[in-house]
N, C-alpha and C positions, 0 to 999 in steps of 0.2 A: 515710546511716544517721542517723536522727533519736536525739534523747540520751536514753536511756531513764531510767525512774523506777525509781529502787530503793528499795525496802521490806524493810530487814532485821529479819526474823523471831527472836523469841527470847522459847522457851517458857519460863516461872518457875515453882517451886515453893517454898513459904517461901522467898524471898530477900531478904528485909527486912535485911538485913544486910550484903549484897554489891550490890543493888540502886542505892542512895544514888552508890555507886562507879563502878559499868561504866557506868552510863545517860550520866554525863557523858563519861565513854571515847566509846561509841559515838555521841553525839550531835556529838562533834565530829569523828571520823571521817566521818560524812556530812554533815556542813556543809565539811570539807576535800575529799569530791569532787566537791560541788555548783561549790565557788567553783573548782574545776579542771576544769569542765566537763564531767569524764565521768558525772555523774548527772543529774537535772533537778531542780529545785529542789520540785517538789513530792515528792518521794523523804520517806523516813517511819521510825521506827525502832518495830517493834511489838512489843509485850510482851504474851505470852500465859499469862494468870494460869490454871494448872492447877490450880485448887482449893485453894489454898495456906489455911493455918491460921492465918495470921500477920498483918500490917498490909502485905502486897503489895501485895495490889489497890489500898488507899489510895494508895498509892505511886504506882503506874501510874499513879492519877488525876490525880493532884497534878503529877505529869512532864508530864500532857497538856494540864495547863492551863496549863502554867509557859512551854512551849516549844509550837509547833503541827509541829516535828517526831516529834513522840511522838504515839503513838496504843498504845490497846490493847485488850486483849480478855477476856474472864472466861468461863471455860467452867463450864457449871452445877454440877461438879465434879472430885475430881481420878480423870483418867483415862490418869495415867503420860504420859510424855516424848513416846513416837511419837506417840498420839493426840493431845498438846497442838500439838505441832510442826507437825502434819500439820492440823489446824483452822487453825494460825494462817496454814498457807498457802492454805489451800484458799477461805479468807477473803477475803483482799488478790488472791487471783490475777488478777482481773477491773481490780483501778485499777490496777498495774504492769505494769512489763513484764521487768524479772527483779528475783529475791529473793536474798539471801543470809541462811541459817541459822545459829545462833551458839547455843554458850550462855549463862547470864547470869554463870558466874564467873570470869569473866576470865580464864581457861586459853588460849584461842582465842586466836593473836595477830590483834587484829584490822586490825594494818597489811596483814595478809596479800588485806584485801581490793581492794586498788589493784591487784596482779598480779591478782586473779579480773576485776575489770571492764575491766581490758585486753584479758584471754581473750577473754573479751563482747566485746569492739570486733575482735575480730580473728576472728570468728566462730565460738568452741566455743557452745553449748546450756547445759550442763553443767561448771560447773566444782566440783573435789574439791580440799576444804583435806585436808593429807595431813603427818602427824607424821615432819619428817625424824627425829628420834631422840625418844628417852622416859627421857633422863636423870631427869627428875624422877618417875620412879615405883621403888619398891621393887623388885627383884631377882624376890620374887613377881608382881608385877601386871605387870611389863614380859614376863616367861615367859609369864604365861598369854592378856594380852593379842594376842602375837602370834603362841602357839601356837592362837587363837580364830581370826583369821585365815586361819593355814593351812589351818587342819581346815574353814573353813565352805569355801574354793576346792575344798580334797578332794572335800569330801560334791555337789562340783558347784554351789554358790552364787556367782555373781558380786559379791565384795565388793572394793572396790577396798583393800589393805594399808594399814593404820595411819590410816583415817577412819574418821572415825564418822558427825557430823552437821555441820558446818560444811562447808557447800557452795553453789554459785550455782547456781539454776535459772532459765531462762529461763519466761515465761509463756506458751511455747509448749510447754515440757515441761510445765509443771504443768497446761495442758488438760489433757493425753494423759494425764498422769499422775492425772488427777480420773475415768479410767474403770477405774481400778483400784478395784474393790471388796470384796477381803479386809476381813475385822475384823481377824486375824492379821497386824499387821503388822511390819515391820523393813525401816525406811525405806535404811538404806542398802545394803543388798542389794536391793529394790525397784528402785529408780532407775536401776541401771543397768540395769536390764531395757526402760527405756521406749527407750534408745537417746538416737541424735544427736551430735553433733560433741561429744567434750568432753575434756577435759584436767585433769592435776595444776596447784597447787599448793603448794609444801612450805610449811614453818615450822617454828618449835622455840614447844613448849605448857609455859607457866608452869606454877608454882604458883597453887592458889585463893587469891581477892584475901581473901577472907573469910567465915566460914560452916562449916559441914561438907556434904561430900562426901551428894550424894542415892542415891548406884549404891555400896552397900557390896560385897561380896564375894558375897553371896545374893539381889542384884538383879541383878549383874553375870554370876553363872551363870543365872540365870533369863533375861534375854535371851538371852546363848547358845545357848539351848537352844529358847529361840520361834526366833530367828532361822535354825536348824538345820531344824528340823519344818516352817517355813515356807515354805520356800525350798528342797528338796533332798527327795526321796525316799529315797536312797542307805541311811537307816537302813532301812528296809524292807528293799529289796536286799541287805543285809549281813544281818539276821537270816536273812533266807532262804538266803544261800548259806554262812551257821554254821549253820543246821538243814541245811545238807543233808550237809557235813562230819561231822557226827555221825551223822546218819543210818548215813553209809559206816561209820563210825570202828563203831559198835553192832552193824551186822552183819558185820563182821569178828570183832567180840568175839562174837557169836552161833555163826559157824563154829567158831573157836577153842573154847569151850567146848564145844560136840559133839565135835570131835574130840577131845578131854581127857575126855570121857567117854564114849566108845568103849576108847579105850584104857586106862579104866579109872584113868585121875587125877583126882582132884578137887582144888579150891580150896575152899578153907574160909578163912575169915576173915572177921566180920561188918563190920571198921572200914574196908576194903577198901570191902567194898560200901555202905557209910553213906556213905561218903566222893562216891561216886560218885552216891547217890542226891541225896546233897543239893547236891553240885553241878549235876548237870541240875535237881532243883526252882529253885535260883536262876535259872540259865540262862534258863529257861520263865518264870520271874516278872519277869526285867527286859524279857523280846522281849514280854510282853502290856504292861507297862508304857510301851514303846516304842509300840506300834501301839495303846493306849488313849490315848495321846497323841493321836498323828494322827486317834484317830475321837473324842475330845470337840474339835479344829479343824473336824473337817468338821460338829459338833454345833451349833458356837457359828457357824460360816458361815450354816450352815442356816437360823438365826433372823434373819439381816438386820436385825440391832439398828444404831441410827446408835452410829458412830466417836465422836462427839463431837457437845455440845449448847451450842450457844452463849447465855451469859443474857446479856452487855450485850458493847456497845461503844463506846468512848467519842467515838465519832464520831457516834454514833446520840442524838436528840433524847428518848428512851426507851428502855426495855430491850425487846428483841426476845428469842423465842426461837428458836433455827434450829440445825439437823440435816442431818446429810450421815452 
């Protein structure tokens, strides 16, 4: 088995502030597995500028020219995490031969990727950096983080628990995985759908080295909730077998009410029935809520808009444009 090239991946948004920091983190991370033989020296650390507003992309340039392990990329602009992440692989896939994904604020332990490129040597495809514990998150975000988890395994999603996007891919996954053409995406529920040998793993995820947090509370449900409709029908099938529940539950009340006025009883009471009317209106307005979901996914499918639009990269003698 010849020493493969690794090219780790790491999308950026405003990170001008955390940037200066991890770059020398991860640059000497892969100069420590060049000179231990398990990378190959042309191996690369790529920085993928998601349309950032800040003095990044300077950055990136400036790392590129400073060191020839740096390289990066600048997407025409910003189009969220998965799309950044997923360009910068879809990029490099062709000069590597696996990649590992990170993000840029230092959370990620990135010693963690010595055990990933052993995996590699010992034949997994795929390897998942995977949080043994989540000491450092608040009481809230550690609940619902891994109540997200559960519930995406429930609705039927293949999510491996407590990963997110720090993982190794082989460049024989990311072929396979380059005929996947959703726009809708949620890359780590994805990936394990392409298959192949692959393995855990662990580590314990710092505090950020510096900066604020990109994924507040209202992007962190809004993934969720892609990653939910993307990857899983199960909402559908659950609205249908609650509408069918009621269905039964209304014509019992139907019977019940005939025979109460046969025998000459009636029900009076208007707050009874308000009660009841405006809970089925809600009912009916979160299930079309639900299934207008999934039919503006199949809207935005339809249109075969490219994922991402790459304006330069700094390996390139010019700025190219290029779409996938």
């Amino acid at each position: 088995m010849k020493i493969p090239v690794l090219y780790i991946v790491i999308p950026c948004y405003n990170e001008q502030e955390v940037l200066p920091v991890t770059s020398g983190m991860f640059l000497e991370k892969i100069k420590s597995l060049i000179e231990k033989g398990r990378v190959a020296p042309e191996s690369r650390v790529v920085f993928v500028n998601d349309g950032s507003k800040d003095n990044t992309w300077n950055l990136i340039q400036e790392l590129a020219k400073s060191d020839a392990h740096f390289e990066g990329v600048c997407l025409s602009r910003n189009r969220g995490h998965q799309n950044a992440l997923l360009g910068g692989l879809m990029t490099v896939k062709d000069r590597c031969d696996i990649t590992i994904s990170i993000d840029c604020d230092g959370q990620d332990d990135i010693n963690a990727m010595d055990a990933m490129v052993d995996a590699y040597w010992d034949g997994c495809e795929v390897v998942y950096g995977v949080r043994s514990k989540r000491d450092t998150d608040t009481f809230f975000k550690r609940f619902t983080a891994e109540g997200f988890y559960k519930l995406m395994n429930w609705m039927g999603a293949q999510v491996v628990f407590n990963h997110a996007d720090y993982r190794l891919m082989s460049s024989r996954v990311l072929n396979e995985f380059a005929n996947f053409k959703e726009v809708n995406i949620f890359l780590r529920g994805m990936v394990p759908l392409v298959g192949f040998k692959s393995t855990s793993v662990y580590y314990e995820r710092a505090e950020r080295i510096a900066g604020e947090s990109h994924y507040p509370l209202k992007k962190m449900l809004a993934l969720a909730f892609d990653g939910i409709t993307s990857l899983s029908v199960k909402p559908i099938r659950l609205i249908t077998g609650f509408g069918a529940l009621i269905s039964v539950i209304s014509f019992l009340g139907v019977i019940w009410a005939v025979v109460e006025a046969i025998l000459g009883s009636t029900v009076v009471g208007w707050a009874s029935t308000t009660s009841i009317v405006c809970f089925m209106g809600g009912i009916q307005l979160l299930c079309l809520g639900v299934i207008g979901e999934y039919i503006g996914k199949i809207y935005m499918e339809t249109k075969h808009r490219p994922r991402f639009i790459i304006e330069k990269r700094t390996w390139d003698d010019e700025e190219q444009n290029i779409h996938m």
